[in-house]
C-alpha positions as CSV (number, residue, x, y, z in Angstrom):
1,X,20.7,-4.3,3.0
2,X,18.9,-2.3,5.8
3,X,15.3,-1.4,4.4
4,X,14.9,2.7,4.5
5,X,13.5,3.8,7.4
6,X,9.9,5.5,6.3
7,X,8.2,5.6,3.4
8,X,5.5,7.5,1.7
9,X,3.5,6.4,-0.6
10,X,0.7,8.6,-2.6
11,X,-2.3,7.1,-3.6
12,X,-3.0,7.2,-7.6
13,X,-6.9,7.0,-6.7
14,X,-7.0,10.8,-5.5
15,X,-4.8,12.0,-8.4
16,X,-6.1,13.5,-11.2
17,X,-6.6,10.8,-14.2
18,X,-6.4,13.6,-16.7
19,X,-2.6,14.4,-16.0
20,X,-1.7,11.0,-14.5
21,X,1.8,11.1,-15.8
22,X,2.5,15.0,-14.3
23,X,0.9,14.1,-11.1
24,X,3.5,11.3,-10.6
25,X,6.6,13.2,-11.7
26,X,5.4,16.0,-9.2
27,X,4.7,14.1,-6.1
28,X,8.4,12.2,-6.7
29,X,9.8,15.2,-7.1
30,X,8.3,16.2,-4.1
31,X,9.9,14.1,-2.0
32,X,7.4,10.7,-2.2
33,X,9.2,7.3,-2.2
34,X,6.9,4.9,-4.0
35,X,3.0,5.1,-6.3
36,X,0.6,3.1,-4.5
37,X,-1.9,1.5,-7.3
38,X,-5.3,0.8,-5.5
39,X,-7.1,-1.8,-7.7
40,X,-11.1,-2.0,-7.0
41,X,-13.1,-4.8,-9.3
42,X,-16.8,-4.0,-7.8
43,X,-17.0,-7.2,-6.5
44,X,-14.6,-7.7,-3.4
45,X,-15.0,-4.2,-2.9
46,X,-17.9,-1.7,-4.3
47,X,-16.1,0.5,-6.5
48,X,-14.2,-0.1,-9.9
49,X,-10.5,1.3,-10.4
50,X,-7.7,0.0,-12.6
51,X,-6.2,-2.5,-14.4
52,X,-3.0,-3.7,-15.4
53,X,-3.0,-1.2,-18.3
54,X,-2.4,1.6,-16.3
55,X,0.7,0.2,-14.2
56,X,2.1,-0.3,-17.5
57,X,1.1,3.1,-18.9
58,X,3.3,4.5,-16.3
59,X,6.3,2.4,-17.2
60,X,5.7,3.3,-20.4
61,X,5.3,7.4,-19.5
62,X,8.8,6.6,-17.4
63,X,7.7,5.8,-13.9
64,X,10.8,4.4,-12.6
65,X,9.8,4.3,-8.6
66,X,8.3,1.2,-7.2
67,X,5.1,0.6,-7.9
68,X,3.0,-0.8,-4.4
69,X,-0.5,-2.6,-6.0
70,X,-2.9,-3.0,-3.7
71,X,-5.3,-6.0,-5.4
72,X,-8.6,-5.3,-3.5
73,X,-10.2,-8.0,-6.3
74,X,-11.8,-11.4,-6.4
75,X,-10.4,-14.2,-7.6
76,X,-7.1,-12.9,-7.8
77,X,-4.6,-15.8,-9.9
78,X,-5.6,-14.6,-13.5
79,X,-4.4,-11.2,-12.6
80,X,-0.8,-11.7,-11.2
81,X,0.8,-12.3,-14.1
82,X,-0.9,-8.9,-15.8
83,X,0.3,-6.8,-13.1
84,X,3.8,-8.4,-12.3
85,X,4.5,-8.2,-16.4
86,X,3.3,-4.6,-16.6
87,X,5.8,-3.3,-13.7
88,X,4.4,-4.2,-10.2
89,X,7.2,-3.9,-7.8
90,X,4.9,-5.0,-4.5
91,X,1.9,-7.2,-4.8
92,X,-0.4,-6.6,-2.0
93,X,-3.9,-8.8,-1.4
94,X,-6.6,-10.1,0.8
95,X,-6.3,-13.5,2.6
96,X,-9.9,-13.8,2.4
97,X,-10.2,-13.6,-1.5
98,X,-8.5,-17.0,-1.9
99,X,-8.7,-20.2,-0.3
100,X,-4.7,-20.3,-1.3
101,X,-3.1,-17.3,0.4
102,X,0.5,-19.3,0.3
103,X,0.2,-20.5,-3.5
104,X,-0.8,-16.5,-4.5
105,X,2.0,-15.5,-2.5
106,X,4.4,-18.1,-4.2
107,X,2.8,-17.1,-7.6
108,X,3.6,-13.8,-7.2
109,X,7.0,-14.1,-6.2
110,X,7.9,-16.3,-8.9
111,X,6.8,-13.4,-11.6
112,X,9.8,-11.5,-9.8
113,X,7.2,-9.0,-7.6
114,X,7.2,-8.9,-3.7
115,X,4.0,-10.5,-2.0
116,X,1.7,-8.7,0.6
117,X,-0.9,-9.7,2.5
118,X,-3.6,-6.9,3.2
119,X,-6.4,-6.5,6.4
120,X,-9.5,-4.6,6.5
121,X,-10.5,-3.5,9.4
122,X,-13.1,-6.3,10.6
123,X,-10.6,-8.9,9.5
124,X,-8.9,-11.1,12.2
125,X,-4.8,-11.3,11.4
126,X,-4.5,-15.2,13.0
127,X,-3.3,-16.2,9.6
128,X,-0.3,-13.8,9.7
129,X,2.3,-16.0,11.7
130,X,1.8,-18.7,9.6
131,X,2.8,-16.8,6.4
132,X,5.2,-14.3,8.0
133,X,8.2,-15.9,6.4
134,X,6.8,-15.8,3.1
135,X,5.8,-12.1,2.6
136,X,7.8,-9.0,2.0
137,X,4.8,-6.6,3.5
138,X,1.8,-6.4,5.6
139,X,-1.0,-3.8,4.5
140,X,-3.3,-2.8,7.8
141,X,-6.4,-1.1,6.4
142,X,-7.2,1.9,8.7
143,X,-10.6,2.7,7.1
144,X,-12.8,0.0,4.8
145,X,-11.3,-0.9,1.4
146,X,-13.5,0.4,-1.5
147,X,-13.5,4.4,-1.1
148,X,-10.9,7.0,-0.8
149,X,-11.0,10.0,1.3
150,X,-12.5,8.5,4.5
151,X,-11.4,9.1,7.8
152,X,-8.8,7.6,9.8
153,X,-10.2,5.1,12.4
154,X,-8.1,5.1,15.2
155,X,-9.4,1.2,16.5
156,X,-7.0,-0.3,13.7
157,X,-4.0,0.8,15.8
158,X,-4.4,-2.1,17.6
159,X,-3.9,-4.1,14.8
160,X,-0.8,-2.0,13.8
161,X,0.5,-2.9,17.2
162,X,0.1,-6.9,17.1
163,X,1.5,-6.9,13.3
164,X,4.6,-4.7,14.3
165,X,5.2,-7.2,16.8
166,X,4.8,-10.3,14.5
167,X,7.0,-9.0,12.0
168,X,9.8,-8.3,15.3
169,X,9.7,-11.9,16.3
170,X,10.4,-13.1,12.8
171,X,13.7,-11.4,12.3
172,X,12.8,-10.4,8.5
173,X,13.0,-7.2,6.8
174,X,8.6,-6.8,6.4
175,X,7.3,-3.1,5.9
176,X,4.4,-2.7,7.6
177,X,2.0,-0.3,5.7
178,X,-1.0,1.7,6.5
179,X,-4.1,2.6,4.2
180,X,-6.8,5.1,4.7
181,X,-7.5,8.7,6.5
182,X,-3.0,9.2,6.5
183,X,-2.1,12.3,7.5
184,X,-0.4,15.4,9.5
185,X,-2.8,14.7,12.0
186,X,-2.4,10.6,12.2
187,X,0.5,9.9,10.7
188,X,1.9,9.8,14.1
189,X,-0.5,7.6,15.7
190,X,0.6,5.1,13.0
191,X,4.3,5.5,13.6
192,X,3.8,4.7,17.1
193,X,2.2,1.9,16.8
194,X,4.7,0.6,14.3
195,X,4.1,1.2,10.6
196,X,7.0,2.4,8.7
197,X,5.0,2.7,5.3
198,X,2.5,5.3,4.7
199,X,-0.1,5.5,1.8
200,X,-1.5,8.8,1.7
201,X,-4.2,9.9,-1.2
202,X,-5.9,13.1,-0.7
203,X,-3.7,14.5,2.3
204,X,-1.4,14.5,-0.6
205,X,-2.8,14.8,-3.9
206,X,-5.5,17.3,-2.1
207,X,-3.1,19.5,-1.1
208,X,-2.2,22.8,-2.8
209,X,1.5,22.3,-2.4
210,X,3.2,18.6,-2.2
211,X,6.5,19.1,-1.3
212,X,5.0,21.3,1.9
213,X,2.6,18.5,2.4
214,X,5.1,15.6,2.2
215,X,8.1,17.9,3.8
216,X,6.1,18.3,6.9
217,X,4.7,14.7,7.5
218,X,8.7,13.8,6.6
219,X,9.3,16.2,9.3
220,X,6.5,14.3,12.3
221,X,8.6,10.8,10.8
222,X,11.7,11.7,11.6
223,X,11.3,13.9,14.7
224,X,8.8,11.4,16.6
């Protein structure tokens, strides 16, 4: 099966904790594709988020879309097996928080999620060849893991540009995803160079009306 073309994934981190459950039904109703679950453990990166608990709170509350977690955590084994058994569809993490990239990505496939390998921005991607045919996603940072709502940094394009064309020479099926500063105004800089998955947090959850929000970056997608 042909992977869909674009999709668009809001950010839980710029959603409003209170009303989790009602901010998820209204951003899927809105037209979003997939929840993307940003997991921060103030030691890889200098925040704290969420745990397993809350991926499964939303499968509880009815969630039913896939759920994209982004593990921004160090050491990440112990937690696979939370996250996969609490409804992670994608498992996304850092090469550089293991010395076992392949054995986290075979780990997390056996637990029944799809792997992901995510880049910050200063992070070289010369492992990505070699583990290209075991990974369902590459994650390109496009601000510094840790914080939402920072801007966009255009120099991660490049990046972009030499994953798009790794994943091309494989042959596979691979989204290639986007993190950080998404939106009207650079969404399109990111299709160009080649990502076909877009997190977006507080372009989205910011916004006063989501299905506008989500209609008209829908609208740059598909016209570009």
């Amino acid at each position: 099966m042909n992977k869909p073309r674009y999709i668009i994934a809001p950010s839980i981190l710029s959603a409003d904790f209170a009303r989790l459950g009602e901010e998820i039904d209204n951003v899927l109703l809105a037209g979003a594709d997939w929840i993307h679950v940003d997991v921060m453990d103030n030691h890889f990166v200098p925040n704290l988020t969420m745990g397993p608990f809350i991926v499964k709170c939303l499968r509880d509350y009815g969630i039913t879309a896939p759920l994209d977690v982004h593990l921004m955590i160090e050491p990440i084994e112990s937690l696979i097996e939370p996250f996969a058994k609490a409804g992670a569809t994608y498992i996304t993490f850092h090469t550089e928080a293991t010395r076992n990239p392949r054995d986290i990505i075979q780990r997390i496939r056996e637990f029944g999620c799809k792997p992901g390998i995510a880049y910050n921005p200063p992070a070289p991607i010369d492992n990505l060849e070699d583990l290209i045919d075991d990974i369902d996603m590459v994650l390109i940072m496009s601000v510094h893991a840790g914080f939402g709502g920072q801007s966009f940094m255009p120099e991660t394009l490049n990046k972009v540009r030499q994953a798009a064309e790794i994943i091309k020479l494989s042959g596979k099926s691979i989204r290639l995803e986007i993190d950080g500063g998404i939106n009207a105004n650079t969404i399109g800089l990111a299709l160009e160079a080649g990502a076909d998955t877009f997190v977006m947090g507080s372009a989205i959850f910011g916004a006063e009306n989501y299905a506008e929000t989500i209609e008209k970056v829908r609208k740059i997608l598909n016209f570009s």
